[in-house]
N, C-alpha and C positions, 0 to 999 in steps of 0.2 A: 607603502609598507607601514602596519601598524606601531606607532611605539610601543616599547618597551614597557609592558606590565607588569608592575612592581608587585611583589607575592601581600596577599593581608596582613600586617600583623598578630600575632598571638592571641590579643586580647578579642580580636575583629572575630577570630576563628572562633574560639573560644562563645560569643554571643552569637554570631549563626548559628552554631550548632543548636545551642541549647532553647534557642527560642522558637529554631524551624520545629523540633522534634515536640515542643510542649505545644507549640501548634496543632500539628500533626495529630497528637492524641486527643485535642478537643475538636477536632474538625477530622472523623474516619472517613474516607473515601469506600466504601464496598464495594469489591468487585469478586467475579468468580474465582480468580488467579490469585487473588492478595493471599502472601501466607503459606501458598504453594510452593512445598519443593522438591517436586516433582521435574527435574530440566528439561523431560519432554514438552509436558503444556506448557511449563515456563516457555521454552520456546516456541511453541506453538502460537501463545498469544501472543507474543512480543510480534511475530513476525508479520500476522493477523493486521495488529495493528500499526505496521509500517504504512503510513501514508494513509492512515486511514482513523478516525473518530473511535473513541469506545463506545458509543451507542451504536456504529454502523457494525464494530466490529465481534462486540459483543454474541450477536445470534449466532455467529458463524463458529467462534470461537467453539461455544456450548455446543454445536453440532457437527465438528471433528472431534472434538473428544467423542459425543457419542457413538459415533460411526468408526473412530480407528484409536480406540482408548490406550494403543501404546504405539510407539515406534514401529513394531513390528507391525501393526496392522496398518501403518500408514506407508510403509515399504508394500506392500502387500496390495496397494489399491491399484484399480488399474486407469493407467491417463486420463481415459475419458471420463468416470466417474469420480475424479478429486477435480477435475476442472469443472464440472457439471453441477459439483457440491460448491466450488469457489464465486460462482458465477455470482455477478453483479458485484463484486469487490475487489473489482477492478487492478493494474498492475499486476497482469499474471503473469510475468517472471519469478512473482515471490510463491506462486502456486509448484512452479515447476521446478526452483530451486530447494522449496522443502522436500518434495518428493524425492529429487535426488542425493538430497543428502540426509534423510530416512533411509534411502539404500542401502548407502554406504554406513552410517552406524549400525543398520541391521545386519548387513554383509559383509563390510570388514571389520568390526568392530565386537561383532557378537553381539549387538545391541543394545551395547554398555556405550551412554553416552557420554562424549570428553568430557572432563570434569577442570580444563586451567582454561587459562583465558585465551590462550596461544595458540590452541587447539579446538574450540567453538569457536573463535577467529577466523579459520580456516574452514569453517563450513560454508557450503555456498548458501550467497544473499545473508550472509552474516556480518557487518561492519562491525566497527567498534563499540557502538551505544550499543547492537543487541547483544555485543561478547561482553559486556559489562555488566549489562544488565542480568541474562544468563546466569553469569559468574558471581557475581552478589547475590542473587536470590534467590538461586540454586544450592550453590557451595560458600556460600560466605565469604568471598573472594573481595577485597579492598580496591573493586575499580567500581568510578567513579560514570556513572552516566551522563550524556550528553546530549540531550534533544532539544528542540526548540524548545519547550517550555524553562528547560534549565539555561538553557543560554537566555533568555529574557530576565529571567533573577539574577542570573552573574552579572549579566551588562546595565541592571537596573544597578543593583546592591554598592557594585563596586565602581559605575559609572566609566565602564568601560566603551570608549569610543570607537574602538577597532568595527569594521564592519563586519559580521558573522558568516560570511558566506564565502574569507576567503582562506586560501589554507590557509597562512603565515597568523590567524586570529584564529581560527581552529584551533589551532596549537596550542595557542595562549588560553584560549577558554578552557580547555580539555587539562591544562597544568592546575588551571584555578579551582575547577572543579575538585581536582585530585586533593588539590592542598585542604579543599573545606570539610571534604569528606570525611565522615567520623567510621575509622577503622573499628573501631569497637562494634558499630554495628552499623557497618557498609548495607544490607540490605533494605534496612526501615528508614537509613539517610535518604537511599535512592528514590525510595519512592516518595516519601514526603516531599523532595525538591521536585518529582515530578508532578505533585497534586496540588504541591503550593502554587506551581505556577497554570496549573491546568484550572484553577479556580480562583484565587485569588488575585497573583501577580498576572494577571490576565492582558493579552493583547489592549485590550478597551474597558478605558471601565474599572482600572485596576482596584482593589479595596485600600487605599493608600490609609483612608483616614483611622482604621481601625486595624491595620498590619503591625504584626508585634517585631517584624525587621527595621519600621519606619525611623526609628531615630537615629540609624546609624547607615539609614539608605543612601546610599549619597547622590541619586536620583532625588529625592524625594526632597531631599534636602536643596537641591540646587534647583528645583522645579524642573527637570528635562525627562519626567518621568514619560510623556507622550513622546519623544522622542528617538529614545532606546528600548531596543536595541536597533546601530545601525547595520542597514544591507545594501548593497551595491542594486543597480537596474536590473530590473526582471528581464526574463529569459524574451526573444524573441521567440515568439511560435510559429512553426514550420504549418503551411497551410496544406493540406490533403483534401482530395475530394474524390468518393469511387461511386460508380456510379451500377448498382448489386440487379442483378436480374433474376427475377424468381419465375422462371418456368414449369408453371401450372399440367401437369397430364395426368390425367385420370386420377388426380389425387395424390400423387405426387409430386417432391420438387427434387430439386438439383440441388449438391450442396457438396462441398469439401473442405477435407482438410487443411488449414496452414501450416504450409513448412519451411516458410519465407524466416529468418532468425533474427526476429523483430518483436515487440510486445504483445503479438496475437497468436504468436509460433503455439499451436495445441489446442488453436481455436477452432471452429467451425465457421462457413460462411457461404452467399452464394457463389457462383461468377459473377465475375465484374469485366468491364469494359472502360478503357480510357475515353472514347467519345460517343457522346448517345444517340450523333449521329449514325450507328453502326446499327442500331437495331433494327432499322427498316432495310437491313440488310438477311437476315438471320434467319425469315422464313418467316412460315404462316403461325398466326395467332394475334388475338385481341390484347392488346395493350395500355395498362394504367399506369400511372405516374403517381409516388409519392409526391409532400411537399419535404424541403430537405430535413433531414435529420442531422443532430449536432453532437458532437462530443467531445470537450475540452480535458487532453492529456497534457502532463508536463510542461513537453516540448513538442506538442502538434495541436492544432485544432482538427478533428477530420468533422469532413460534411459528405452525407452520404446520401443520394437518391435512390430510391427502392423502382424497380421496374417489373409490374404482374404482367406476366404472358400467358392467357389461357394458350395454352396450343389444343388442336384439333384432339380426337382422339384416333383418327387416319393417319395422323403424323409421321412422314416418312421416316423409317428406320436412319436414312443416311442424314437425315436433320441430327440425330442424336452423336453423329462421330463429328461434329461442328468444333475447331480446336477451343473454341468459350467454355465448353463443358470439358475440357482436357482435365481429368484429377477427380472426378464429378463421381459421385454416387448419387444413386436416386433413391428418395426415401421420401414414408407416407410423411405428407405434411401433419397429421393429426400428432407423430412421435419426433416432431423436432425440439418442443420444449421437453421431450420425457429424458430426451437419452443424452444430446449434444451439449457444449458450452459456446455460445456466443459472445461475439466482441458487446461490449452495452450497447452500443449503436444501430445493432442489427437486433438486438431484443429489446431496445425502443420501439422500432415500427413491427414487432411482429406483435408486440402489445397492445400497439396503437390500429396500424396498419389505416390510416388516415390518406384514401386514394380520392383522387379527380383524376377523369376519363381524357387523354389525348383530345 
């Protein structure tokens, strides 16, 4: 249990504020969204970049706006073309939870978006940092954001020992936050403590010698600046491995939908088989072997082997009601990258496609 964090004093608040924000204005961060308040894209980006960098997040950002410049056109898209625009930025829960709740503002809301915190709270794939976020930079709303970059300054600034990743120190960051937060103008606070720490108060490297928080860091001051923020053992990673069969006929493959309600539920993919000794079961056709392909999620590693089967072009009809292909449409290989969205891992090897022959 973390000790008890005793709130800043007055004067402590008083010189964060005033030194984050004169920072701030000599060091502009430009982005497309700064300055926006508009709470569609506001949320649009925020959600973008959950889990994700603003250079990765960036291109993508700029092309749903172009492609569904309000709510209502983003209500309006259909599954497989917002997962297909999503593709390669990965965590596609957050694809399929903005869609749904573009619905619902567009449908039951009249596509008037919430405007308190209590109520973007309640959108799906919406925590607290994004209803905060939101909520300040949309409507000038006095909560106080919380991402990694802001928890590395509070536990830098105020040498706070708690480890960040559990609730009972959540709490406590998330009050500290609050307290330092300048209600006058909750939305230019927000973001400066998120670009102080996204460039400055940095993981490695921090700019200690020349930070205008430094004399009253108490990191900095006690030397434990490499040290905080602390966090408890990383997550143990669940190991996956599927092994995709891509069956080759006259130019086309096989390929289905996921409806398994896991982080690929709306993806595309081949069949798969638990053991690869099964394909010498399967019927006629020539067969290649990927080398593995990788891809590090959250909380799984998967590893994935790709298997080419030319099949004949004779290929018996009853080869095709084979339960592997149960769910399976068949479609030209030439329009799998035009139309579908794939897991990364399976648009790794269709980019690479890096075969040795059995």
């Amino acid at each position: 249990m973390p000790d008890m964090i005793v709130p800043p004093a007055d004067k402590l608040i008083a010189f964060f504020r005033k030194n984050l924000m004169d920072w701030s204005s000599q060091n502009p961060r430009p982005m497309p969204w700064k300055g926006e308040r508009d709470p569609y894209k506001i949320w649009l980006s925020e959600i973008i970049l959950q889990q994700t960098r603003v250079e990765q997040g960036l291109p993508y950002y700029q092309k749903f706006v172009q492609q569904y410049p309000s709510v209502r056109h983003l209500a309006d898209a259909p599954e497989d073309e917002l997962m297909k625009l999503w593709e390669g930025l990965g965590y596609y829960s957050r694809a399929r939870n903005l869609h749904a709740s573009a619905k619902y503002i567009a449908n039951e809301r009249n596509g008037i978006f919430p405007n308190t915190f209590e109520e973007i709270r309640a959108l799906k794939g919406v925590g607290n940092y994004t209803a905060s976020a939101i909520a300040s930079f949309a409507f000038g709303l006095p909560h106080a954001v919380l991402d990694g970059n802001v928890y590395r300054v509070l536990a830098r600034f105020l040498g706070i020992d708690s480890q960040t990743d559990t609730p009972a120190a959540q709490k406590q960051f998330a009050a500290l936050a609050q307290s330092l937060l300048d209600p006058a103008r909750p939305a230019a606070h927000n973001q400066a403590m998120m670009d102080f720490g996204a460039t400055w108060c940095t993981p490695q490297n921090p700019r200690c010698a020349d930070c205008p928080l430094s004399p009253q860091c108490n990191a900095f001051l006690t030397g434990r600046v490499a040290e905080l923020p602390l966090k408890s053992k990383g997550l143990v990673k669940k190991k996956r491995q599927f092994h995709y069969l891509i069956f080759n006929h006259q130019e086309h493959v096989f390929v289905r939908k996921r409806s398994e309600k896991d982080i690929w539920r709306g993806l595309w993919e081949f069949p798969h088989i638990e053991n690869p000794a099964q394909i010498s079961t399967l019927g006629p056709g020539t067969v290649a072997v990927s080398a593995p392909f990788r891809q590090l999620l959250t909380h799984q590693e998967v590893t994935a082997i790709f298997y080419e089967i030319d099949l004949p072009p004779d290929t018996p009809a009853d080869f095709f009601e084979n339960p592997v292909l149960a769910g399976c449409i068949k479609m030209a290989r030439n329009d799998l990258k035009k139309n579908i969205a794939f897991p990364r891992v399976i648009d790794c090897y269709l980019q690479t496609k890096v075969l040795t022959l059995n």
